[in-house]
N, C-alpha and C positions, 0 to 999 in steps of 0.2 A: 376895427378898433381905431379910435381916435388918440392921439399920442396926448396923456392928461383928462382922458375923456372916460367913459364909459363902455364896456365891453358889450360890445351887441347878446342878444337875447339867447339862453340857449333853447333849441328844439329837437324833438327825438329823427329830425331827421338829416342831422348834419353833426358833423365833429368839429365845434367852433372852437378855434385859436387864438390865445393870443399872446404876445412874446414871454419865452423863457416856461411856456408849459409844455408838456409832453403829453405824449400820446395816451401814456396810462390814467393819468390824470383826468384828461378829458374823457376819455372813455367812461371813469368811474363816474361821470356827472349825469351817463345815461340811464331813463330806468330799466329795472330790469338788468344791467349789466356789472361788472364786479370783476375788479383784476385781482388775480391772485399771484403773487410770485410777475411769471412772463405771462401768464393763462388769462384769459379772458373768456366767461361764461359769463351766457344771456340765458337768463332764467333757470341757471345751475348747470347748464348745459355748457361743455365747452365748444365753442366757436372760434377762438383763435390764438394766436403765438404770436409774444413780442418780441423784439429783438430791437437794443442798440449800441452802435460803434459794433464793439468787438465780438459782442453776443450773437453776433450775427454767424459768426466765424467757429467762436466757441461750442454756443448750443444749437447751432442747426447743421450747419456744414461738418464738423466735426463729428458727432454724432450720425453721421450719413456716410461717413469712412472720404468724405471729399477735404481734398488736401490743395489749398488754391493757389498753390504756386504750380500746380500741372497745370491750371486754366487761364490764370491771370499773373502778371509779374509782381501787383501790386496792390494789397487790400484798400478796399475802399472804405469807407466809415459811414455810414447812414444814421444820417442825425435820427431818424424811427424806421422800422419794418413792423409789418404785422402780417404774418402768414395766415392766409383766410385760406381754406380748403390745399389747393396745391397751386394757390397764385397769392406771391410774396408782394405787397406791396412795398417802396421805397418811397419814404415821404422826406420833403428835405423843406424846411420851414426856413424861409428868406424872409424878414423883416427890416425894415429901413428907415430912417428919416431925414438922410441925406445922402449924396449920388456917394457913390466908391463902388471898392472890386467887386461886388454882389452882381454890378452891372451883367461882367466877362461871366461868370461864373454861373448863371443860368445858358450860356448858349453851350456847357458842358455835358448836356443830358443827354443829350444821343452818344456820347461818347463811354460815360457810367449806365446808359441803362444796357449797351451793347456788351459788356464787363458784366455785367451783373449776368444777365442773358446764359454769356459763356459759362460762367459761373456755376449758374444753376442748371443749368439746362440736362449735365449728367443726370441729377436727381428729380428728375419732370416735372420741376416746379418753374411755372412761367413768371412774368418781371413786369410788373408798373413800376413805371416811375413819375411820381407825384410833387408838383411843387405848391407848398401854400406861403402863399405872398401877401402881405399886408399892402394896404392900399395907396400906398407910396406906385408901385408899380401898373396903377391904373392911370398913371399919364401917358399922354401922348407918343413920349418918347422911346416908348416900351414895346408900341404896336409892335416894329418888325421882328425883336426879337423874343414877344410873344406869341407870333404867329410861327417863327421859326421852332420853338416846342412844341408846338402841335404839330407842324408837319413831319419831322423826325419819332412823331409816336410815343411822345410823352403827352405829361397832362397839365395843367395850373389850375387853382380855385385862390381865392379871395379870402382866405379868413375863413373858410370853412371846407370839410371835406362833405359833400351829401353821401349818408349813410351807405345807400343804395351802389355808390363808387365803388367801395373796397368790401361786398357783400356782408354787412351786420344788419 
């Protein structure tokens, strides 16, 4: 997305972003899919669980008898989750149009996805952690600490999640 510009194209095989939308939202622009409440069913079928900020804590963790101060000292907030099967993804949407803290605050995910991890790991649900980044962050100046999210075993896209990432 161009800041004043036009929102690139949507297609059924990615979850395109762009600033101040959410996950449910974008999902409802797929065919075939439909959120209900936190629920997301593809072709009436349920397929997945949303969660954000404290919903995260409320409706899943709670509901699972997990209490996160035995695991963690300090809830975390996750701007979107969507629980696919029994692998949670964490998506945290970073948009910019000029340099500030956002910088510091991607070289944070090894530290939230190993939190998250602890977190869930009683209730054998595994942990992506997802950043989508508008293209502010495809300069130059990014490389190291874009390559430093991949190595620590997180992920980044662009403005778009492809489908196939977080299994819908």
């Amino acid at each position: 997305m161009i800041k004043g510009g036009k929102g690139g194209h949507l297609t059924q095989t990615g979850l395109r972003f762009e600033e101040r939308i959410n996950l449910a939202t974008v999902i409802e622009k797929l065919d075939g899919y439909e959120v209900r409440g936190d629920n997301v069913f593809k072709d009436g079928a349920k397929v997945a669980e949303l969660f954000t900020k404290n919903k995260l804590y409320k409706n899943l963790l709670e509901g699972k008898g997990v209490k996160y101060s035995d695991f963690i000292s300090k809830r975390l907030l996750p701007d979107e989750a969507i629980l696919v099967g029994n692998r949670l993804f964490i998506i945290e949407m970073k948009f910019r149009y000029v340099a500030g803290s956002v910088d510091e605050k991607l070289q944070t995910c090894d530290f939230k996805r190993k939190q998250y991890i602890k977190l869930l790991t009683p209730v054998n649900i595994d942990v992506e952690y997802i950043y989508v980044l508008n293209d502010w962050f495809q300069k130059p100046e990014y490389n190291d600490v874009l390559d430093y999210v991949k190595q620590v075993g997180c992920h980044y896209y662009f403005n778009e999640i492809p489908l196939n990432v977080i299994g819908l």
